[in-house]
Backbone bond lengths (Angstrom), bond angles and torsions (degrees), N, CA, C in turn:
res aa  C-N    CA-C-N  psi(-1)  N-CA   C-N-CA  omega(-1)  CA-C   N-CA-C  phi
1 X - - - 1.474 - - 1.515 110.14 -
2 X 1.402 110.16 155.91 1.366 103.29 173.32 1.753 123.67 -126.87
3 X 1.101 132.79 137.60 1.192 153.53 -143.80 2.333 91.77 -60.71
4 X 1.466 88.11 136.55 1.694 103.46 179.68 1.758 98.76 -67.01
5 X 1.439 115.65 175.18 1.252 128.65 154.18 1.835 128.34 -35.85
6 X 1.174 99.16 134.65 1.711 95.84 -159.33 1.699 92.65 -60.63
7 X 1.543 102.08 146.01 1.451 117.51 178.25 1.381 107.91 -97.57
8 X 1.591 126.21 130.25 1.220 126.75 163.77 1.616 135.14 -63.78
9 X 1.223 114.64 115.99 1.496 119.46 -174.91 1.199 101.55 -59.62
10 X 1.759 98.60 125.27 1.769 111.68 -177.90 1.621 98.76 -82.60
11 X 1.503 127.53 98.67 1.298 111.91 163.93 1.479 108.15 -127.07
12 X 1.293 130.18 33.82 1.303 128.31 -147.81 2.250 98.42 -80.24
13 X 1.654 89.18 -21.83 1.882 79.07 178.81 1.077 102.27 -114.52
14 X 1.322 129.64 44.50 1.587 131.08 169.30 1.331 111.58 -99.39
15 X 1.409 125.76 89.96 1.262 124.05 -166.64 2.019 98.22 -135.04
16 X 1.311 98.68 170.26 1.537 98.61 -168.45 1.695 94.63 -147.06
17 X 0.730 131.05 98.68 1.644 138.93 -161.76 1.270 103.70 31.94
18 X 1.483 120.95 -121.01 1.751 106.07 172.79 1.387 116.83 -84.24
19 X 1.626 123.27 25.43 1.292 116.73 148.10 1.348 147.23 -54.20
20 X 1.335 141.30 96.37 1.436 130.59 -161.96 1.582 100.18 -101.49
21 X 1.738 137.83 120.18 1.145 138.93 168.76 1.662 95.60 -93.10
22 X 1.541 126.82 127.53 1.000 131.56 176.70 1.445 118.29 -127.30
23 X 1.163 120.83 163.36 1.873 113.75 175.76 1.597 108.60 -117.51
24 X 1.139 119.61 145.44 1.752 100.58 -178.05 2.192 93.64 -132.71
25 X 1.613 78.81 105.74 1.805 77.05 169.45 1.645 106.64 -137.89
26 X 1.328 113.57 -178.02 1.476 106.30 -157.32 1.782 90.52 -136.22
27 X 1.619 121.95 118.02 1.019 137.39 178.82 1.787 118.45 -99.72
28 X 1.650 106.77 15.08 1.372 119.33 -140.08 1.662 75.21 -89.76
29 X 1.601 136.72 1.49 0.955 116.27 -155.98 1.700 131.36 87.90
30 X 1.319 125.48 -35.90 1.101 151.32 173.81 2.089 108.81 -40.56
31 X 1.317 97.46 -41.43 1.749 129.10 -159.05 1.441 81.70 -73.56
32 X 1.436 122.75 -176.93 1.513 137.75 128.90 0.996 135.45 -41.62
33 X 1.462 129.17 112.97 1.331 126.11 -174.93 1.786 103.03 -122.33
34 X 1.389 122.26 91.15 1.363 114.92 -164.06 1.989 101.06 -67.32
35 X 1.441 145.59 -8.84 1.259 140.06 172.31 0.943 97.07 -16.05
36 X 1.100 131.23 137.39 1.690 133.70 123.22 1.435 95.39 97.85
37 X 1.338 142.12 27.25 1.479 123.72 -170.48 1.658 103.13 -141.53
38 X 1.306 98.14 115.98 1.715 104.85 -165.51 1.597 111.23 -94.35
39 X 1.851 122.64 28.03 1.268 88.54 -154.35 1.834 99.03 -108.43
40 X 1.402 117.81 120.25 1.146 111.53 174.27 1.919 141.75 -30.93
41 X 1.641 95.52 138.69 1.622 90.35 -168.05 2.122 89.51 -78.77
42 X 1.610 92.77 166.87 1.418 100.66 171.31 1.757 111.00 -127.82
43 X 1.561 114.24 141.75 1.207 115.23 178.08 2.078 94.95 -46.72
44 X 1.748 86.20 156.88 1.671 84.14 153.07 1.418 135.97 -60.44
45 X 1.300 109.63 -22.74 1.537 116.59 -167.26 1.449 112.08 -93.18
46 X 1.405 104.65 -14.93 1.256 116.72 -177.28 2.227 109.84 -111.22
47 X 1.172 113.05 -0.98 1.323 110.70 -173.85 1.633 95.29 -88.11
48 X 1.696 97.96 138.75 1.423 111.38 175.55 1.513 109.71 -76.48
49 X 1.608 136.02 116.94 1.373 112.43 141.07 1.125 134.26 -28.09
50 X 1.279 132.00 131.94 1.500 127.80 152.32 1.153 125.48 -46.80
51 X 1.584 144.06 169.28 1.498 131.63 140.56 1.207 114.59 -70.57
52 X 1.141 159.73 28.74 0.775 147.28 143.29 1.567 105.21 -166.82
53 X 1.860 123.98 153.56 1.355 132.36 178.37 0.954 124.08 -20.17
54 X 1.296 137.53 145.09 1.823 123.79 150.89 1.532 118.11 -56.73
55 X 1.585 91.68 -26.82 2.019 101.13 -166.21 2.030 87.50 -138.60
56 X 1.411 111.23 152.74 1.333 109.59 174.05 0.974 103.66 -96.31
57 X 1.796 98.12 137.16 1.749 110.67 -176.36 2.032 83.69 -127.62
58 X 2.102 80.01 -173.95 1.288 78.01 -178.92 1.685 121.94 -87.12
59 X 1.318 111.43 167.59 1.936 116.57 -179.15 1.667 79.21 -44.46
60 X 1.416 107.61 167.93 0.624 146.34 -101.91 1.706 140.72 -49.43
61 X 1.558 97.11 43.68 1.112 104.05 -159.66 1.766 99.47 -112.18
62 X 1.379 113.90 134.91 1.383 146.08 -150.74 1.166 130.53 -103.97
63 X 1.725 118.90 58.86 1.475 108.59 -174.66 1.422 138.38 -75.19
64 X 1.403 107.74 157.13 1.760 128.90 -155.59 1.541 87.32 -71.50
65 X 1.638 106.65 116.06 1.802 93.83 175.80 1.151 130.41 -53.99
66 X 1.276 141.14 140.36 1.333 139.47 161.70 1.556 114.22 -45.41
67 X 1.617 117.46 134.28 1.219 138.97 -162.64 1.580 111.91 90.45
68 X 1.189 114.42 -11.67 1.895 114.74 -172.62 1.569 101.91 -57.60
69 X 0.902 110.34 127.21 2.124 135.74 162.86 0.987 89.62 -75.03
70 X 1.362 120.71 131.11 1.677 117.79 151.14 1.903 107.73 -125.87
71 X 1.305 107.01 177.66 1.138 90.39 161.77 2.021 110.72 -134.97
72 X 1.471 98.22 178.57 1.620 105.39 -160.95 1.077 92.95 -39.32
73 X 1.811 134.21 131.50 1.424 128.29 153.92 1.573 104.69 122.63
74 X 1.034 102.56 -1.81 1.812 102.32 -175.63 1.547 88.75 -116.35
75 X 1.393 109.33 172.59 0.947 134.05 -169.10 1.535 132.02 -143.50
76 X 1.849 121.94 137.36 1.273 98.71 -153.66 1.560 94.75 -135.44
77 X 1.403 133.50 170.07 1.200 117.83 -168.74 1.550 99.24 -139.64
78 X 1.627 110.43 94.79 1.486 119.29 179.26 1.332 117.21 -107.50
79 X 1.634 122.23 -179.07 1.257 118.51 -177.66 1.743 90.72 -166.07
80 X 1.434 86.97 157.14 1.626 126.63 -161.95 0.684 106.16 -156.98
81 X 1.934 108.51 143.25 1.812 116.14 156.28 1.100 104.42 -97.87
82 X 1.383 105.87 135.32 1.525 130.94 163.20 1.417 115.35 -96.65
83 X 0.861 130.22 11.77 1.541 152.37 151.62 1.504 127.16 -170.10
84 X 1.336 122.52 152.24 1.418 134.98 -156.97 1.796 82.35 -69.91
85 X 1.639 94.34 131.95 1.603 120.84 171.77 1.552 103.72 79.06
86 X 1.161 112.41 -9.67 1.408 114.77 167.01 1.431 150.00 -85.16
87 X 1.567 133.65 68.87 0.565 116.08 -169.95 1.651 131.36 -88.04
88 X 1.525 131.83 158.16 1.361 138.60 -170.53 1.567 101.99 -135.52
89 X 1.312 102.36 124.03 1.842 124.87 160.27 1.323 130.31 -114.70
90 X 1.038 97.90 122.80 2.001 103.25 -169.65 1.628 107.90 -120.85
91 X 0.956 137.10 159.19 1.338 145.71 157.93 1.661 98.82 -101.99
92 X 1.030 91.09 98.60 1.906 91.56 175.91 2.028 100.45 -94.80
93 X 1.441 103.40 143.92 1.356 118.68 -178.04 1.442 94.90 -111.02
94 X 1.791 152.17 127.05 0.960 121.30 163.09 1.962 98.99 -101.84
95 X 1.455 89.98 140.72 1.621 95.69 -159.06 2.084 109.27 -94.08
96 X 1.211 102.17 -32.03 1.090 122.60 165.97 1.362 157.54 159.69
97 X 1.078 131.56 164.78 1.491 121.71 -147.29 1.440 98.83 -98.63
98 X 1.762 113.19 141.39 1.749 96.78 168.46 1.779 87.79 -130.31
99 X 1.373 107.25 167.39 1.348 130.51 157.73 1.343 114.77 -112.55
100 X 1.386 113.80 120.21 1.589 114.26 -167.55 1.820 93.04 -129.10
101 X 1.307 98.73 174.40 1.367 88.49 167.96 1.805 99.08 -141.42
102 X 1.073 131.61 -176.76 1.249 140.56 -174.93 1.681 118.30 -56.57
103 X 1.402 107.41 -55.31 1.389 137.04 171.12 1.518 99.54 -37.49
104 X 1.352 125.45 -56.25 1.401 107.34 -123.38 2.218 62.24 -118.07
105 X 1.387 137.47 -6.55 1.628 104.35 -170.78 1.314 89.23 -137.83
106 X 1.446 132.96 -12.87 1.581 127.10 169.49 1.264 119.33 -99.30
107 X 1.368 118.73 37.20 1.747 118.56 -176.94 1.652 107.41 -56.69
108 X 1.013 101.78 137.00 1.771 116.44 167.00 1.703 102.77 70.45
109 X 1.536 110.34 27.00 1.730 116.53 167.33 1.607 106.22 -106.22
110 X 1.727 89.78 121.86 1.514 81.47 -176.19 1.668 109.63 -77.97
111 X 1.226 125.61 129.98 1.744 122.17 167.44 1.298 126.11 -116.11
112 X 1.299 102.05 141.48 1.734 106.86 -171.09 1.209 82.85 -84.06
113 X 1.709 89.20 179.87 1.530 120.41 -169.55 1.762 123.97 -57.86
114 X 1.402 92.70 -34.11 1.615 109.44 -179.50 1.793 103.45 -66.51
115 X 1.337 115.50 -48.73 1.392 112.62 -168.82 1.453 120.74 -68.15
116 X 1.662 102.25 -16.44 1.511 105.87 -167.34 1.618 84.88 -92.39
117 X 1.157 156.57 -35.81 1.405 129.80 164.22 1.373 122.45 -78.85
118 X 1.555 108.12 49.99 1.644 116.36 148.98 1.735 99.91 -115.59
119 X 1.943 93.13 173.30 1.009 74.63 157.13 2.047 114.58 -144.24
120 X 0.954 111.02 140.59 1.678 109.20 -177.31 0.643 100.57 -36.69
121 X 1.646 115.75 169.12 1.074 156.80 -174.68 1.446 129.14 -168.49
122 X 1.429 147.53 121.13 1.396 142.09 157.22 1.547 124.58 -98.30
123 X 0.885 119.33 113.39 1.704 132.58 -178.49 1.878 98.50 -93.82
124 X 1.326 121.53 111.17 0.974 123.83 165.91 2.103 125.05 -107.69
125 X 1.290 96.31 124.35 1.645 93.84 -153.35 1.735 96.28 -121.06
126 X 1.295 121.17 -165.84 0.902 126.17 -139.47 2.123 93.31 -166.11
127 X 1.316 127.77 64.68 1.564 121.53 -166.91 1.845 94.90 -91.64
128 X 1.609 97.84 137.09 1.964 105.65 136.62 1.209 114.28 -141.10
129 X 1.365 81.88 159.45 1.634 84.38 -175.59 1.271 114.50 -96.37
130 X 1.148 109.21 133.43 1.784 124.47 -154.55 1.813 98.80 -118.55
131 X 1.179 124.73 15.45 1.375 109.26 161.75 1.435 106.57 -119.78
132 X 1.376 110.25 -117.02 2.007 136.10 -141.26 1.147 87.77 -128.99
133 X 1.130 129.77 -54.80 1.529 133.30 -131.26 1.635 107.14 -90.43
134 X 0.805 97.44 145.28 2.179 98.17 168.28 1.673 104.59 -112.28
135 X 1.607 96.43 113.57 1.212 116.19 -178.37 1.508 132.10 -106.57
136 X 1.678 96.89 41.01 1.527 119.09 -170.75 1.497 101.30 -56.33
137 X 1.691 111.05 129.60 1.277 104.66 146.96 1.507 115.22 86.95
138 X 1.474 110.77 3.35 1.519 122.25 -170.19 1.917 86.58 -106.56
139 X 1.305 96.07 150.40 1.720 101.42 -176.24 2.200 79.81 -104.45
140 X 1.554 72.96 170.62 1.703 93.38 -163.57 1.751 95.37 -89.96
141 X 1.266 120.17 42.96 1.195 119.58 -168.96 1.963 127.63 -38.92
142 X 1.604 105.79 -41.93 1.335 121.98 162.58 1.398 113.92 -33.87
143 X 1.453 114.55 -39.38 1.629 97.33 -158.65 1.579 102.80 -115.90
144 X 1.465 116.48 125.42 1.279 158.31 -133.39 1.928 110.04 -132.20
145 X 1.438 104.37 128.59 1.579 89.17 153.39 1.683 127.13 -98.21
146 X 0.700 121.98 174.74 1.471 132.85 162.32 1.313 121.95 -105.70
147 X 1.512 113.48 106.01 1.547 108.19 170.85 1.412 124.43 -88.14
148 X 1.039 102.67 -173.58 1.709 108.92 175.99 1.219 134.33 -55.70
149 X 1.454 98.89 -10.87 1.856 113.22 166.34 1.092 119.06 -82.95
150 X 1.413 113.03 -22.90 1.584 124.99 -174.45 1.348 100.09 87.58
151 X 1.441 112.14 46.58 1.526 114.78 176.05 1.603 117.82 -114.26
152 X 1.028 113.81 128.37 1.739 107.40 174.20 1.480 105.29 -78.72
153 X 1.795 104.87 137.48 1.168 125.99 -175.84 1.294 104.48 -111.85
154 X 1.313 114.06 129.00 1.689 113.18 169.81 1.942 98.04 -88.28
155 X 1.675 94.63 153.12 1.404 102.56 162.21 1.510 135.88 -63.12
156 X 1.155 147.00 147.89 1.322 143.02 172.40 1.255 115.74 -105.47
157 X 1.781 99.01 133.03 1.468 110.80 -174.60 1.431 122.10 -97.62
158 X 1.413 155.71 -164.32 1.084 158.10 -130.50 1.487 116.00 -179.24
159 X 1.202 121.27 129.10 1.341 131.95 -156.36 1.475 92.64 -99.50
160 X 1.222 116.74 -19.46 2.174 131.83 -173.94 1.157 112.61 -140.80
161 X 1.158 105.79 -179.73 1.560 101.62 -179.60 1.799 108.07 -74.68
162 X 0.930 124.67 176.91 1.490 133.65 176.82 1.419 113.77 -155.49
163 X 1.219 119.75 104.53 1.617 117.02 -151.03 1.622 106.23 -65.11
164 X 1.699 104.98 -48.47 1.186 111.81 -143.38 1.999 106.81 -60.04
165 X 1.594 102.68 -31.46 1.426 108.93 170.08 1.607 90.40 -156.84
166 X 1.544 110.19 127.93 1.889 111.24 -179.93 1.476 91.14 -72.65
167 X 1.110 147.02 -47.81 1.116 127.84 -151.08 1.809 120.16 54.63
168 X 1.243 102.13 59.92 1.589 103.42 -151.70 1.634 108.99 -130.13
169 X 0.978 117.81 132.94 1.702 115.10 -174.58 1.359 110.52 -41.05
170 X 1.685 105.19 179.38 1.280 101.90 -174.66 1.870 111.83 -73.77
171 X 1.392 113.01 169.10 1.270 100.76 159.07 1.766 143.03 -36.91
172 X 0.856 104.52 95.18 1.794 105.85 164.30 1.857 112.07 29.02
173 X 1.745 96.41 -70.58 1.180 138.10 -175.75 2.028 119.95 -111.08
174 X 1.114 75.00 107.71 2.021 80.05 -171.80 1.629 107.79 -143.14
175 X 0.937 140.53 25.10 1.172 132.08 151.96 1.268 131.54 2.74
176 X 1.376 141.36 159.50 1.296 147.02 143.70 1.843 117.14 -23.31
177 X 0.822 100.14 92.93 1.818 113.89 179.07 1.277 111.90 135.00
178 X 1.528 103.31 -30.19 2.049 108.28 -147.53 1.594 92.50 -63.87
179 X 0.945 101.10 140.23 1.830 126.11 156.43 1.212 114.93 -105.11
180 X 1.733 114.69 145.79 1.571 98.64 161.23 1.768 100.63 -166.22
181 X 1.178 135.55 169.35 1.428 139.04 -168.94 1.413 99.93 -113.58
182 X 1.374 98.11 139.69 1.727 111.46 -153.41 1.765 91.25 -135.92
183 X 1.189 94.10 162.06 2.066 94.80 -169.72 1.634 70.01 -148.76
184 X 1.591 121.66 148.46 1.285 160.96 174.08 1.078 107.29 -138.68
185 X 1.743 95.30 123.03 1.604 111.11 154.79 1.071 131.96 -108.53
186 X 1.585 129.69 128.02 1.582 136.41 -148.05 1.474 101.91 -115.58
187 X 1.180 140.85 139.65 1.703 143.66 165.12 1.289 96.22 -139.98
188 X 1.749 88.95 106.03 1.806 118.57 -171.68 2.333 87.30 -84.02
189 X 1.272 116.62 112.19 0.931 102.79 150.99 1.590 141.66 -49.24
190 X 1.251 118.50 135.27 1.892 121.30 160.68 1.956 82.68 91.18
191 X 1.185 135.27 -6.37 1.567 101.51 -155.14 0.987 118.15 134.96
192 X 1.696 113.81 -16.54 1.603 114.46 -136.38 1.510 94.06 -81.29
193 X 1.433 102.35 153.26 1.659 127.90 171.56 1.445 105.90 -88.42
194 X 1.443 106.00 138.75 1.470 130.79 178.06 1.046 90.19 -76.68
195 X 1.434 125.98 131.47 1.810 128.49 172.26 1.632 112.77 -148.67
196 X 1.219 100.66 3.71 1.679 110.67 165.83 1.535 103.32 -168.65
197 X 1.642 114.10 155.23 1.591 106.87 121.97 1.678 146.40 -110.79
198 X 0.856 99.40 156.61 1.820 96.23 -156.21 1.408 108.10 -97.61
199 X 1.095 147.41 157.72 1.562 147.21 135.87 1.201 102.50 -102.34
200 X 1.021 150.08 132.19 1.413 160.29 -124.88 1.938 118.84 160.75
201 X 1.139 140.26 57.71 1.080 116.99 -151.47 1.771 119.07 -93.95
202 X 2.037 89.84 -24.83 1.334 89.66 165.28 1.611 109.63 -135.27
203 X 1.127 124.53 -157.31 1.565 126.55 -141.01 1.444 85.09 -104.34
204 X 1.421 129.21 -73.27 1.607 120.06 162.50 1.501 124.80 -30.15
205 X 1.364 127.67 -15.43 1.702 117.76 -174.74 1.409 101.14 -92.94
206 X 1.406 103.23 134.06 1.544 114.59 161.51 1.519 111.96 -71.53
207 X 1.261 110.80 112.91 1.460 109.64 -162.69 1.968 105.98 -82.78
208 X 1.286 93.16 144.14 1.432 107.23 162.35 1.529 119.48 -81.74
209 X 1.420 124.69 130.18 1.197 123.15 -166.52 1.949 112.49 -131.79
210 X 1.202 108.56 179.57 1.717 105.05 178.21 1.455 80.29 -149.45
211 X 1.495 89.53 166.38 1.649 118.21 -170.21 1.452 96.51 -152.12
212 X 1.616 100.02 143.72 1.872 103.24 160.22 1.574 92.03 -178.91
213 X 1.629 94.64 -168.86 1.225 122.00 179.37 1.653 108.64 -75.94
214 X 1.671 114.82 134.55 1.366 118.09 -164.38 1.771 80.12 -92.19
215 X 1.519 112.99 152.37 1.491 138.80 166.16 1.160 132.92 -110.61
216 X 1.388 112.32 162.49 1.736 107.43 -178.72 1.785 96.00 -71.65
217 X 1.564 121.47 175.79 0.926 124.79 -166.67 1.450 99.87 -103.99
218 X 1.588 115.62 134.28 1.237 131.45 -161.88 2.089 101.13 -65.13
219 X 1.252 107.71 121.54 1.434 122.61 161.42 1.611 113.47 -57.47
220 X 1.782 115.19 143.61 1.419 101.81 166.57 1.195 128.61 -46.20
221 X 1.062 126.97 115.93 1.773 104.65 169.13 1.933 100.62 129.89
222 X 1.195 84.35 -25.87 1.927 89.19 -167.00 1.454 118.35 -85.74
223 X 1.498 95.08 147.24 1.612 95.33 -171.32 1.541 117.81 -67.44
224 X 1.165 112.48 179.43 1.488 109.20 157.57 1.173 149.15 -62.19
225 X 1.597 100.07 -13.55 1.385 139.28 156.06 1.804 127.14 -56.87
226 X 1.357 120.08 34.12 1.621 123.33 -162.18 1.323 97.63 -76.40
227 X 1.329 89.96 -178.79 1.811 121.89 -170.86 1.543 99.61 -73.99
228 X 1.099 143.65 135.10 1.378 135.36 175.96 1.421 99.88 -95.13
229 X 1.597 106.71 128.70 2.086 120.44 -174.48 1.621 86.27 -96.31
230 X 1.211 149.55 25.55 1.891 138.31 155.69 1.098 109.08 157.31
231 X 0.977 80.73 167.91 1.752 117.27 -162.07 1.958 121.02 -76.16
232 X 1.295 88.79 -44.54 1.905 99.34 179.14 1.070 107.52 -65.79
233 X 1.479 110.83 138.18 1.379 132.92 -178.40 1.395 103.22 -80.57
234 X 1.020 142.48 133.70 1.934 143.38 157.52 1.485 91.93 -34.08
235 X 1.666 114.78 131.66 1.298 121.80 156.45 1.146 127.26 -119.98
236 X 1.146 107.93 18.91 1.939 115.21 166.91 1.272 104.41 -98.20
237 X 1.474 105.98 156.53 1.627 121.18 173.82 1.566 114.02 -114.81
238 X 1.061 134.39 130.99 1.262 109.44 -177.16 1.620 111.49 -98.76
């Protein structure tokens, strides 16, 4: 199955004195809307390249076919416009999954009623930029979780800093080479379970996705190496 229209993160009364935590997603239709679209995902090992790109990048650079499964720790190398004539290529790594809950990473955020029946999430990844383009300052908007509804979740952004994960666009400055480690914050509406993440940017792409084991949420100071909080593998695809 494939994931409904991206759902908007309810954070509109999550505020912290003059802190405003906000989500910015686009329901205008514009996004992915998987309705109505039957076309099967493919393992990685099994997805055909195209002859040629979905989007033009530069020689010799090699994108991860559309439909590829991966799992936490692999790495895939897609591209999107983030504006008309624009194209952007990243090798995204997704590094790992946490399950957090409010209590223990939003202390002293006040939340209305709607936000406390989601539930967090941190997606920790690993982006470079693998084309031409300098993609300062653009958030990684494409990449999405999938909850347990089979719903695509956009990330939520931040009006301040937010230690525990910024959830914060790319660097200023990102050029051709730049790398950098990125923390995402997810608010699965109703409950919802993290069961993939997706790159997905428009409604026609067979999205490339990762799966793994969800984790405790990484402490200051701690490697990438954490304590694993269970056992179940994500079983949605997006």
């Amino acid at each position: 199955m494939r994931p409904t229209r991206p759902t908007r993160a309810l954070l509109a009364g999550l505020v912290a004195g003059s802190l405003l935590l906000t989500a910015c997603s686009d329901d205008s239709g514009d996004g992915p809307d998987a309705e109505g679209s039957a076309s099967p995902s493919s393992s990685a090992g099994t997805a055909s390249a195209s002859a040629t790109p979905y989007l033009p990048v530069p020689d010799g650079v090699e994108l991860t076919p559309q439909g590829s499964e991966l799992e936490v720790g692999e790495e895939a190398t897609v591209a999107w416009e983030p504006k008309q004539d624009k194209v952007g290529v990243l090798s995204i790594r997704v590094d790992r999954l946490e399950k957090t809950s409010f209590k223990e990473s939003f202390g002293g955020w006040q939340l209305d009623a709607a936000t406390k029946k989601s539930n967090p999430y941190f997606v920790r990844a690993t982006v470079t930029n693998a084309g031409d383009t300098d993609l300062g300052g653009l958030r990684l908007q494409p990449l999405y979780i999938v909850d347990g509804n089979n719903t695509l979740v956009e990330h939520s952004s931040f009006a301040s800093t937010f230690d525990p994960c910024p959830s914060a666009p790319l660097p200023k400055k990102f050029g051709p080479g730049k790398e950098a480690e990125v923390c995402l914050v997810y608010l699965a509406p109703g409950k919802g379970e993290l069961t993939a993440v997706s790159f997905r940017p428009t409604q026609e792409f067979n999205p490339v996705t990762w799966t793994g084991e969800l984790q405790q949420v990484k402490k200051p100071g701690q490697g990438k190496k954490g304590k694993k909080s269970g056992k179940g593998k994500g079983g949605g695809r997006g």
